[in-house]
C-alpha positions, 0 to 999 in steps of 0.5 A, spaced: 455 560 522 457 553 521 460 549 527 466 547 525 468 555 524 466 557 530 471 552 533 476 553 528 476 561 530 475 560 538 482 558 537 485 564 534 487 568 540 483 574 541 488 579 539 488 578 532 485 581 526 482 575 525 478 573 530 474 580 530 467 578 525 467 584 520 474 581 518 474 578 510 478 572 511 474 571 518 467 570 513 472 565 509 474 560 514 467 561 517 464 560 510 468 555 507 472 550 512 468 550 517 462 548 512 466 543 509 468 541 515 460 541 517 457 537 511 464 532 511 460 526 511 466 521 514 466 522 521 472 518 522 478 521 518 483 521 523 483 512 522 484 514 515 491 518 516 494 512 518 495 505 514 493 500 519 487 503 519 484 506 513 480 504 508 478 504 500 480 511 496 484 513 502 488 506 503 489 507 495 492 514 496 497 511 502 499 505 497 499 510 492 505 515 497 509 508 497 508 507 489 504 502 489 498 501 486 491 497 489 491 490 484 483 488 481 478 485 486 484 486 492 480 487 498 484 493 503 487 487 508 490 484 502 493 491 499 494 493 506 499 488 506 502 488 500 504 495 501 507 494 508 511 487 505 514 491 499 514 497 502 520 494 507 523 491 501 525 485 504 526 479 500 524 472 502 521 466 500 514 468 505 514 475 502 515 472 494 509 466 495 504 471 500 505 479 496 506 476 490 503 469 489 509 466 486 509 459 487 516 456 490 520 450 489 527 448 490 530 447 484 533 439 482 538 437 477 534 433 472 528 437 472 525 437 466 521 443 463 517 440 459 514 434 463 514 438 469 516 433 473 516 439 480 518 434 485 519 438 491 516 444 494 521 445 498 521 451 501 528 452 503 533 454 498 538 449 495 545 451 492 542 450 485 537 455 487 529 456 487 525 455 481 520 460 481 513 458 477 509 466 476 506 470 470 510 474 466 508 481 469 510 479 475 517 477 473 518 483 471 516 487 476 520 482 480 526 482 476 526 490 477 525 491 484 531 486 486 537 484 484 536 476 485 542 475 482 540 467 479 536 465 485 531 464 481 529 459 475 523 463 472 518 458 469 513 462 466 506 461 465 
């Protein structure tokens, strides 16, 4: 008998059917949860229910319930963030530099693309807007997550 079996069938009241030892469905559990339970090798699965705390493979399954997949080399503090900042899904200019390291400047009248002359990196927005330095794959993402509605001149690397 396995020692989780036996504390998992110490809990079902003694007047079921299933608490009596002959009972087929008695030997599954004993045989079958209770083992698994025996040979589990994370003895600290209840941190891992929670997003502030788990880590690896199950902090990629909690990002995977908010549809939001672990970048390449992403450590768990990093990705733990980044789910919970898009998970809020508010927009701000901390949000867009920390989640996904777009570089912000406040647009200016005579800014010239091909000089690039960036003369400001103001990180308050002007009435002309921001402009936006990041690669095309996160515009996208961005573009279809919000409606930024020309707040943001896209300068693409």
């Amino acid at each position: 008998m396995s020692v989780n079996g036996e504390q998992i069938l110490s809990m079902i009241p003694a007047t079921s059917e299933l608490s009596r030892p002959d009972n087929p469905a008695y030997k599954i559990i004993n045989n079958t949860i209770g083992a698994w339970f025996d040979n589990f090798e994370n003895k600290d699965l209840d941190s891992q229910f929670f997003i502030n705390t788990a880590t690896g493979k199950y902090l990629d399954l909690h990002g995977e319930d908010y549809g939001i997949r672990r970048r390449l080399n992403e450590s768990d503090e990093d990705y733990r963030q980044r789910i919970i900042y898009e998970s809020m899904g508010h927009l701000t200019v901390d949000f867009l530099i920390k989640i996904y390291n777009v570089r912000l400047y406040s647009y200016v009248e005579d800014f010239n693309v091909q000089n690039n002359d960036l003369t400001s990196d103001n990180p308050y927005i002007s009435s002309e807007g921001f402009l936006g330095v990041t690669d095309e794959t996160t515009r996208d993402i961005l573009d279809k997550k919000f409606i930024l509605d020309n707040s943001i001149t896209w300068l693409i690397l």
